[in-house]
PDB file with one MODEL, atoms N, CA, C and O in Angstrom:
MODEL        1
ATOM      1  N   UNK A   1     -20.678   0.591 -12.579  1.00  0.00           N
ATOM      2  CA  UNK A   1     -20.432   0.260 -11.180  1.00  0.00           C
ATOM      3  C   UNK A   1     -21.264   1.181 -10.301  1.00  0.00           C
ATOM      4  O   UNK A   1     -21.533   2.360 -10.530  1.00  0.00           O
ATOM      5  N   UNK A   2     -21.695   0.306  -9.061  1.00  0.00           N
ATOM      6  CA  UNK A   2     -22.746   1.162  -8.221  1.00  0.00           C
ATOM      7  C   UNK A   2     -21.647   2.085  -7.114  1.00  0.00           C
ATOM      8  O   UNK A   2     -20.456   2.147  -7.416  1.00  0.00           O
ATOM      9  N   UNK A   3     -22.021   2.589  -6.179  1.00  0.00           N
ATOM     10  CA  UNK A   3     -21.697   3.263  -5.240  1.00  0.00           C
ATOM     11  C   UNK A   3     -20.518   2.353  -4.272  1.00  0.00           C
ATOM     12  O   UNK A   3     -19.380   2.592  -3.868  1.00  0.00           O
ATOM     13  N   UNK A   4     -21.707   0.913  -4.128  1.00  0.00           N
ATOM     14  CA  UNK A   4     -21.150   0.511  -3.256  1.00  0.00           C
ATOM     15  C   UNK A   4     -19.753  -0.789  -3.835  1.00  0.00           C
ATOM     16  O   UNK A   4     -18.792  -1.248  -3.218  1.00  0.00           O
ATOM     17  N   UNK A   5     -20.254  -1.022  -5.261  1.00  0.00           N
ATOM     18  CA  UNK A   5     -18.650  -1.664  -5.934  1.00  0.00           C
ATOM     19  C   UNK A   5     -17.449  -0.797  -5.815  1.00  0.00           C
ATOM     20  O   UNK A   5     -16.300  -1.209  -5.651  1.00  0.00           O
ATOM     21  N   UNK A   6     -17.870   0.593  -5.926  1.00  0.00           N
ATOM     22  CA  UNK A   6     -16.961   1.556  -6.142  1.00  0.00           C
ATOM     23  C   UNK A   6     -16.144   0.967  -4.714  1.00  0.00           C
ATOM     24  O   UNK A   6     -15.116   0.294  -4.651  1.00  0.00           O
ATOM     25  N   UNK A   7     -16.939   1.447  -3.712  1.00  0.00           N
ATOM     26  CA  UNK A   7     -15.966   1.520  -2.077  1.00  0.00           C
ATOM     27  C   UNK A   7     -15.448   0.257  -1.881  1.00  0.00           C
ATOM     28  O   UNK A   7     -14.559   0.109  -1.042  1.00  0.00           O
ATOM     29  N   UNK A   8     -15.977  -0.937  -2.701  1.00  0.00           N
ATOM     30  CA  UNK A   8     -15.383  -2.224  -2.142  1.00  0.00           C
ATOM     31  C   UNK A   8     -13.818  -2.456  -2.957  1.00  0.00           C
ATOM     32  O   UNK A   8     -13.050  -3.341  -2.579  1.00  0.00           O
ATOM     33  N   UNK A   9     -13.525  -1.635  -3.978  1.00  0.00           N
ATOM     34  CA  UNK A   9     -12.817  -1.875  -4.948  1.00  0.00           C
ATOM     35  C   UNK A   9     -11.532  -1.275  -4.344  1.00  0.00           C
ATOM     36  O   UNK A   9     -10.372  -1.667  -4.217  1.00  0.00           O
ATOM     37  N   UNK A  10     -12.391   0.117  -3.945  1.00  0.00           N
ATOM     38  CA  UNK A  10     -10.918   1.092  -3.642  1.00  0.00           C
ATOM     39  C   UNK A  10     -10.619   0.199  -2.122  1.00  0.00           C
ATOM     40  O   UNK A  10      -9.449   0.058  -1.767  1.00  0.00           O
ATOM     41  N   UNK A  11     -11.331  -0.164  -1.590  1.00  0.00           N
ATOM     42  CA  UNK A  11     -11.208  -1.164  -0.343  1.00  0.00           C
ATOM     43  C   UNK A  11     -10.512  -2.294  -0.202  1.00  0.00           C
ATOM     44  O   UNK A  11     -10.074  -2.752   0.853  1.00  0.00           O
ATOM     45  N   UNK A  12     -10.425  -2.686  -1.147  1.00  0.00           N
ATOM     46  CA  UNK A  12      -9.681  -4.013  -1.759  1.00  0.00           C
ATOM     47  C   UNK A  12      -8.317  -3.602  -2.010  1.00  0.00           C
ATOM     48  O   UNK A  12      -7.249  -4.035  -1.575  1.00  0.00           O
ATOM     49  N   UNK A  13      -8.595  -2.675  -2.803  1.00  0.00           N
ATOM     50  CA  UNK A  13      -7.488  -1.747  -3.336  1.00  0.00           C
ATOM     51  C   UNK A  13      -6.068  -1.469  -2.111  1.00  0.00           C
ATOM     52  O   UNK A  13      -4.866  -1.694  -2.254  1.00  0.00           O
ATOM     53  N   UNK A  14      -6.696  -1.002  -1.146  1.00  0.00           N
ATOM     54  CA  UNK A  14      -6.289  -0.575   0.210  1.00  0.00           C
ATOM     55  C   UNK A  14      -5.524  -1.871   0.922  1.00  0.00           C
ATOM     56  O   UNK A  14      -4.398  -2.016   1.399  1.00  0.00           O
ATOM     57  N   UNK A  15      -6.937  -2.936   0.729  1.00  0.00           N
ATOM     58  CA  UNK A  15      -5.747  -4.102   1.570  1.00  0.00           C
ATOM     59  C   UNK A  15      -4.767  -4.680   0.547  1.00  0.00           C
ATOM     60  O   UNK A  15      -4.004  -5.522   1.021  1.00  0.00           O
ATOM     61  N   UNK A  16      -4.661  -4.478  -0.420  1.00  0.00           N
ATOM     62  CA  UNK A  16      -3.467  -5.058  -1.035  1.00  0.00           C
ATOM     63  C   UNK A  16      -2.486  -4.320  -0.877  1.00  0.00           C
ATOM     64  O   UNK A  16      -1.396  -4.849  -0.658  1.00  0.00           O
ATOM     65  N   UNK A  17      -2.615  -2.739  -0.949  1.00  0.00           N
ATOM     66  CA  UNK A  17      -1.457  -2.156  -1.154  1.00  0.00           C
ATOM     67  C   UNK A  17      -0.766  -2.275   0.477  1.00  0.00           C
ATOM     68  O   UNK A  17       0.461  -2.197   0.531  1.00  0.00           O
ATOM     69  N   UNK A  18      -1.290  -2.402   1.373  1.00  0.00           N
ATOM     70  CA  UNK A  18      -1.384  -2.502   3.091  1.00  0.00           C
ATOM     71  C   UNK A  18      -0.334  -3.728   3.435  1.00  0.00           C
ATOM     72  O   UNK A  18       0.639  -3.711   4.188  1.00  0.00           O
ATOM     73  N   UNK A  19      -0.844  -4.760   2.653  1.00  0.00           N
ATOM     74  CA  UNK A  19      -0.403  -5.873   2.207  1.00  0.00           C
ATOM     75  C   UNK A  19       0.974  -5.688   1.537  1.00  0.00           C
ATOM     76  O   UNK A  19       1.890  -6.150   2.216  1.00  0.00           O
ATOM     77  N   UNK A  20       1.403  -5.031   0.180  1.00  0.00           N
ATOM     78  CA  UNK A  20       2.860  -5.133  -0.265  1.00  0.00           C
ATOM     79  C   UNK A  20       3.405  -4.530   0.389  1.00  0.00           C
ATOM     80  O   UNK A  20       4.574  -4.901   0.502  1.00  0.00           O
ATOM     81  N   UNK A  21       2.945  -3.060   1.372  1.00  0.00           N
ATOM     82  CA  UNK A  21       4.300  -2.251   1.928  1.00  0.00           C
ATOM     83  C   UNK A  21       4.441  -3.494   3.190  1.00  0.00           C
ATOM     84  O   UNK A  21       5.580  -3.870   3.467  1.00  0.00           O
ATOM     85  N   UNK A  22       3.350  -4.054   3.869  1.00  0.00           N
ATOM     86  CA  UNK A  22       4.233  -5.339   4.921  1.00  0.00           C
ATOM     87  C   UNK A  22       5.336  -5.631   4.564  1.00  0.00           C
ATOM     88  O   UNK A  22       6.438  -5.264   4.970  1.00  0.00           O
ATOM     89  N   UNK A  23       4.835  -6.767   3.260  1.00  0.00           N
ATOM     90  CA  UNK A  23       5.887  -7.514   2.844  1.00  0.00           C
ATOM     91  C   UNK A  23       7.408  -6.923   2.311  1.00  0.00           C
ATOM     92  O   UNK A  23       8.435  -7.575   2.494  1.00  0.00           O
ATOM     93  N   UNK A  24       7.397  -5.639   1.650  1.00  0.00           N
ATOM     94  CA  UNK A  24       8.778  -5.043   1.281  1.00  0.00           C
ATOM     95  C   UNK A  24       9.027  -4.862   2.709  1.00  0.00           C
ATOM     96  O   UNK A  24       9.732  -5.763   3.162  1.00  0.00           O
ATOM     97  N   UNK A  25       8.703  -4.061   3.481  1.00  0.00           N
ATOM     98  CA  UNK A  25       9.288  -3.797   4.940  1.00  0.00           C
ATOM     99  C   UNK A  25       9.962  -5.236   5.271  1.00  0.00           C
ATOM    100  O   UNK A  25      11.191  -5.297   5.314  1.00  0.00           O
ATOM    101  N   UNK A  26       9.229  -6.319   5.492  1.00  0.00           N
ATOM    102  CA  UNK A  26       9.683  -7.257   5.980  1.00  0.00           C
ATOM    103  C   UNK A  26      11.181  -8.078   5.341  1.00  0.00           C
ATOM    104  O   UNK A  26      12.253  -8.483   5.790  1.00  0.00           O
ATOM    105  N   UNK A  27      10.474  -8.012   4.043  1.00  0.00           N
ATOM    106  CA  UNK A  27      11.503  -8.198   2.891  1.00  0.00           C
ATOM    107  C   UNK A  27      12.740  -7.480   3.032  1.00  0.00           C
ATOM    108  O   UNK A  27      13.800  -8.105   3.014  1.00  0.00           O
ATOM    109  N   UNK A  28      12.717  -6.351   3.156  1.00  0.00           N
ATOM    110  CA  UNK A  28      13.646  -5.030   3.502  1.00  0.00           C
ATOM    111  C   UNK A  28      14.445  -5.518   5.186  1.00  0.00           C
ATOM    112  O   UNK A  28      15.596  -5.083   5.155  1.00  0.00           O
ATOM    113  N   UNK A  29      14.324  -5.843   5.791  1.00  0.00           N
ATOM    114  CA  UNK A  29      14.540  -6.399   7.318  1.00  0.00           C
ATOM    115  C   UNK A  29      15.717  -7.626   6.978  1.00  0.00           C
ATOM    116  O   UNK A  29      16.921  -7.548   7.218  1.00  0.00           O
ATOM    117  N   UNK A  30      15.080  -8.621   6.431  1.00  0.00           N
ATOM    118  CA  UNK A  30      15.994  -9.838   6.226  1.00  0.00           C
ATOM    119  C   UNK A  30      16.952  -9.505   5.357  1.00  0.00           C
ATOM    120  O   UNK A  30      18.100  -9.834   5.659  1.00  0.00           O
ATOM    121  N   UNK A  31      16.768  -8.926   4.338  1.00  0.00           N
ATOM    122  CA  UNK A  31      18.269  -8.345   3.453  1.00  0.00           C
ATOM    123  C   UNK A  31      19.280  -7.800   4.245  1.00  0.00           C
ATOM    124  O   UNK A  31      19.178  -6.668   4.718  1.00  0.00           O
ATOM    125  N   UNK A  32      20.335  -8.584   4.442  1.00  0.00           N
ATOM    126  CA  UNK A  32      21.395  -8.353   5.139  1.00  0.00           C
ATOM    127  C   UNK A  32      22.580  -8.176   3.463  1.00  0.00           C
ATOM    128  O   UNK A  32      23.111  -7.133   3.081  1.00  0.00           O
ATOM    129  N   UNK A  33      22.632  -8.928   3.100  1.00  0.00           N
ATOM    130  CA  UNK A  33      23.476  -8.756   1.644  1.00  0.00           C
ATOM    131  C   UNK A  33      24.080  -7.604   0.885  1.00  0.00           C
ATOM    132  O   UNK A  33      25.193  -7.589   0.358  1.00  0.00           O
ATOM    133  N   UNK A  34      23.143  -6.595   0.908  1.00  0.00           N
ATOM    134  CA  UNK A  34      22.575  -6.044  -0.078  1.00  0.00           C
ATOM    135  C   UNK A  34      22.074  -4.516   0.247  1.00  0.00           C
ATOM    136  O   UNK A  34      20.854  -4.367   0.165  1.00  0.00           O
ATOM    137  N   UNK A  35      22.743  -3.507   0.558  1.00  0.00           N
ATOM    138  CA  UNK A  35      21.953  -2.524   0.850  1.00  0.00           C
ATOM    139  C   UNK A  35      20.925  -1.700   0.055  1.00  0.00           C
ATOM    140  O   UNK A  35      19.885  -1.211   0.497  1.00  0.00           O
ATOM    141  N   UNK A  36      21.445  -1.631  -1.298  1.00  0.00           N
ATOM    142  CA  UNK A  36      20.826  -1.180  -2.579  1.00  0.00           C
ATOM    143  C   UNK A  36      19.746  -1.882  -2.403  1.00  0.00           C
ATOM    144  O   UNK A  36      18.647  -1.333  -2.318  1.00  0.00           O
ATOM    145  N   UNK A  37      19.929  -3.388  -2.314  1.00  0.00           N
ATOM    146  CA  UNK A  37      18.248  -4.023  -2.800  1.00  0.00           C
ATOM    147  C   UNK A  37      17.381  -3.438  -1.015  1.00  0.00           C
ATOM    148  O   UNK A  37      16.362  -2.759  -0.896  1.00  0.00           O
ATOM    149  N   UNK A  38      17.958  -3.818  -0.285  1.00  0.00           N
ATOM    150  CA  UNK A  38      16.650  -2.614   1.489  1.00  0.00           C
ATOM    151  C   UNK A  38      16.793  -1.774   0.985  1.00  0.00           C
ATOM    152  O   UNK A  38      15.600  -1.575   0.756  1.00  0.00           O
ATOM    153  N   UNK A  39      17.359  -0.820   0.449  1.00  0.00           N
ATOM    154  CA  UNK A  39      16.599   0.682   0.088  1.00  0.00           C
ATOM    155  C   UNK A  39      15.714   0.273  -1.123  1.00  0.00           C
ATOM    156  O   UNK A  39      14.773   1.066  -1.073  1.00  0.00           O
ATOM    157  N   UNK A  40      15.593  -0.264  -1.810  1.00  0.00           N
ATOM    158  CA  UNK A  40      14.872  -0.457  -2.974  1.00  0.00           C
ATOM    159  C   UNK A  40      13.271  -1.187  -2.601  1.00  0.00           C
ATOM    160  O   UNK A  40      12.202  -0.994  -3.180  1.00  0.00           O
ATOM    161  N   UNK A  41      13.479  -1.789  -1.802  1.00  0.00           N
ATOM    162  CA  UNK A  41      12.642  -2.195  -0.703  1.00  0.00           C
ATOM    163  C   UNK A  41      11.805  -1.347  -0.107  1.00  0.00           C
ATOM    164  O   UNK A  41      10.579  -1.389  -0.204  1.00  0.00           O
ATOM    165  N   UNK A  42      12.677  -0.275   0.747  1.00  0.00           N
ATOM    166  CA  UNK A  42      11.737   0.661   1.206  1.00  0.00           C
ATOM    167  C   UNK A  42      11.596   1.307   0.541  1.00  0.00           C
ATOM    168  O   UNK A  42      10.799   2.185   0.873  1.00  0.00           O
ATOM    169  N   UNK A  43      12.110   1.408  -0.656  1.00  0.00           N
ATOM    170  CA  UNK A  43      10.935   2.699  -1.574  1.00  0.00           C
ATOM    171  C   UNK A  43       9.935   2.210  -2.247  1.00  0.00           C
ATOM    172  O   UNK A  43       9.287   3.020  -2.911  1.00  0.00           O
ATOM    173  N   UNK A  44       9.465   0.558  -2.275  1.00  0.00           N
ATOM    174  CA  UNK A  44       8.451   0.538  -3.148  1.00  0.00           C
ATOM    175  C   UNK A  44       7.668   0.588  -1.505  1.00  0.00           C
ATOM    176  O   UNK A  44       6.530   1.056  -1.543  1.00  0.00           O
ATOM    177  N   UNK A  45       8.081   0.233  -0.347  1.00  0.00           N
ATOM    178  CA  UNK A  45       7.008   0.409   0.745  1.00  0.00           C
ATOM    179  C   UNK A  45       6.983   1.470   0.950  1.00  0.00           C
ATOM    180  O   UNK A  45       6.155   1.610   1.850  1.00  0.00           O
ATOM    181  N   UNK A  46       7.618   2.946   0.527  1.00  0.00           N
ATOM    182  CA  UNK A  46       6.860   4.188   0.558  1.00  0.00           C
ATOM    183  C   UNK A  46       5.900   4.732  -0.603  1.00  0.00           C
ATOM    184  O   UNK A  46       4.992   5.560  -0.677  1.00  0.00           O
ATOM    185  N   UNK A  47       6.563   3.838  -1.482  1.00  0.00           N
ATOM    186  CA  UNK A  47       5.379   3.924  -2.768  1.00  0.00           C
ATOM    187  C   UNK A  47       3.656   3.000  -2.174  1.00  0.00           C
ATOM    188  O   UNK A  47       2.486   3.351  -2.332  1.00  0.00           O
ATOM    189  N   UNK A  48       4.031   2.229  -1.744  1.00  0.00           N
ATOM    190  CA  UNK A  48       2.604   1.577  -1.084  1.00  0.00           C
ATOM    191  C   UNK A  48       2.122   2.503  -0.263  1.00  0.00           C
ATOM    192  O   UNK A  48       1.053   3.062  -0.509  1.00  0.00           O
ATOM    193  N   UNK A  49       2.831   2.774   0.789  1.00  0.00           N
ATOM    194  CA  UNK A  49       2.628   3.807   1.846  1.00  0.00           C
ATOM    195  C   UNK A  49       1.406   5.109   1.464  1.00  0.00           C
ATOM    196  O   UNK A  49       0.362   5.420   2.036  1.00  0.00           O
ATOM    197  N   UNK A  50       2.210   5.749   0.034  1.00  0.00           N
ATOM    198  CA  UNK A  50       1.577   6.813  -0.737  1.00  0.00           C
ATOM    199  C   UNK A  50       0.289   6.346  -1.088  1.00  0.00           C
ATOM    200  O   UNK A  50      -0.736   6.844  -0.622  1.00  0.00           O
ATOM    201  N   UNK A  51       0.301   5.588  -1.738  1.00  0.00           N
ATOM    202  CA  UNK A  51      -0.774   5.164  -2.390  1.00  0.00           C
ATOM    203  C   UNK A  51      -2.020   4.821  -1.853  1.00  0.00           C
ATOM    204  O   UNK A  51      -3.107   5.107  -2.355  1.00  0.00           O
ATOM    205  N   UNK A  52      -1.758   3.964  -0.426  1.00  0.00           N
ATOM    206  CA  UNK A  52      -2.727   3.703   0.796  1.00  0.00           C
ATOM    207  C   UNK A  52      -3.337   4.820   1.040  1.00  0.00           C
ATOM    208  O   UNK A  52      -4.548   4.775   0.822  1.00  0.00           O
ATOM    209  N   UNK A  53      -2.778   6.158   1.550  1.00  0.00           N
ATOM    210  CA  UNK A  53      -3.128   7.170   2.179  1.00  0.00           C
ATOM    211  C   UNK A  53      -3.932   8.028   0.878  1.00  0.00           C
ATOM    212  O   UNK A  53      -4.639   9.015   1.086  1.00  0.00           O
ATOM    213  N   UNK A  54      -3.699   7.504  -0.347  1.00  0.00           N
ATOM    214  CA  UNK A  54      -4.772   8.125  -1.350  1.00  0.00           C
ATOM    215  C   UNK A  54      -6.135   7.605  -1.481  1.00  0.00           C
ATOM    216  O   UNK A  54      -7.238   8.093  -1.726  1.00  0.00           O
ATOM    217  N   UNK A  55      -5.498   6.019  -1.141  1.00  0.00           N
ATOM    218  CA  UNK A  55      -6.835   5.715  -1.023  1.00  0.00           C
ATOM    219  C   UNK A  55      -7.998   6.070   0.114  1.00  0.00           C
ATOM    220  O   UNK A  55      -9.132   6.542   0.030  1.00  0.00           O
ATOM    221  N   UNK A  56      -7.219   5.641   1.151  1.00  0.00           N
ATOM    222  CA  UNK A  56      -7.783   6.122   2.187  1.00  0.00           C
ATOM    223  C   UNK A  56      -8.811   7.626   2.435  1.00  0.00           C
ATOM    224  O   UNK A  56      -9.760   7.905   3.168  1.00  0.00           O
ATOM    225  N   UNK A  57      -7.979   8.386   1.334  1.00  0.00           N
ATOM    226  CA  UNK A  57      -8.822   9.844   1.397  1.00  0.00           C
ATOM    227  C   UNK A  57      -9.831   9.780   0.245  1.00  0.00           C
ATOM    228  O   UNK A  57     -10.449  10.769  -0.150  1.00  0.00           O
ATOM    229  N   UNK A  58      -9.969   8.420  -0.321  1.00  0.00           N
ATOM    230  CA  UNK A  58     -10.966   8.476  -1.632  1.00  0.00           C
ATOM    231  C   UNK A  58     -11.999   8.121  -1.028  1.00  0.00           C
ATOM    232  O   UNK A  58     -13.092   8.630  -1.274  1.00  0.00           O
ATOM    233  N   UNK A  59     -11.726   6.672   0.353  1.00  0.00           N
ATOM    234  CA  UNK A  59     -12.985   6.183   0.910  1.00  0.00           C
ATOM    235  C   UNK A  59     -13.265   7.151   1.317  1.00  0.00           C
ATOM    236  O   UNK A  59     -14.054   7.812   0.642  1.00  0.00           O
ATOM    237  N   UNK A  60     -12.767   7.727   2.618  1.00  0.00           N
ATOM    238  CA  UNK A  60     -13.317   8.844   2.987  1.00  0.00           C
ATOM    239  C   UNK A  60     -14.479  10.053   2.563  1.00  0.00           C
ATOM    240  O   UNK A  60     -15.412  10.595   3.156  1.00  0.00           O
ATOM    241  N   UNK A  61     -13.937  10.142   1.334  1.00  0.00           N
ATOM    242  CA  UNK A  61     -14.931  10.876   0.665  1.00  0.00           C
ATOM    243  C   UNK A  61     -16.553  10.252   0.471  1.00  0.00           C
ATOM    244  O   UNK A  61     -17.656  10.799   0.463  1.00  0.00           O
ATOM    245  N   UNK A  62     -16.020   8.595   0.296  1.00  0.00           N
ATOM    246  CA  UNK A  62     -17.637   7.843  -0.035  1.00  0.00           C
ATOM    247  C   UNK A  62     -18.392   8.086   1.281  1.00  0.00           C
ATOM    248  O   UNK A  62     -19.597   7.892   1.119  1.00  0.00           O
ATOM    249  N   UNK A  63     -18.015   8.506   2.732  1.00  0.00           N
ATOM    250  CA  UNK A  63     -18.528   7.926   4.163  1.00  0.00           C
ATOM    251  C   UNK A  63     -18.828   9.676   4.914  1.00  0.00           C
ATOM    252  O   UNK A  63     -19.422   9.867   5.975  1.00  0.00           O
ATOM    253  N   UNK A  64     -18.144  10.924   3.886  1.00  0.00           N
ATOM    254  CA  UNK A  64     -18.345  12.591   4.341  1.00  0.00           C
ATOM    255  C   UNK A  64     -19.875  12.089   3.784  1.00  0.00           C
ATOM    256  O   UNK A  64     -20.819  12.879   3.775  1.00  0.00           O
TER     257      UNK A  64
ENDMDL
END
C-alpha cells in the first residue's frame, strides 16, 4: 500500500466508525424499554468515540 491508500483507508476507517457512534447514540435515544440495553448503547458509542479520535491522530500524522 502507497501513502496515499494508507490515508484513504484510515479515512474510511473514520467515516464508519463516525457513522456507528451516530447510530448507537440514536439507537440509545429511542430505547425507552430498556435501560441496560441505552447504556450498552452508549458504550459501544464511546467505544466508536475512542477509536475515531485514534484515528484522527493517525491522519494527522500523514498531513504534520
Amino acid at each position: 500500500m502507497n501513502h496515499n491508500d494508507i490515508q484513504q483507508t484510515l479515512q474510511d476507517a473514520l467515516n464508519n466508525e463516525e457513522e456507528m457512534m451516530r447510530t448507537y447514540l440514536i439507537a440509545a435515544e429511542r430505547v425507552h424499554e430498556s435501560e441496560e440495553l441505552k447504556l450498552r448503547l452508549r458504550e459501544f458509542a464511546e467505544g466508536n468515540a475512542k477509536r475515531s479520535r485514534q484515528l484522527m491522530d493517525e491522519l494527522k500524522r500523514f498531513t504534520d
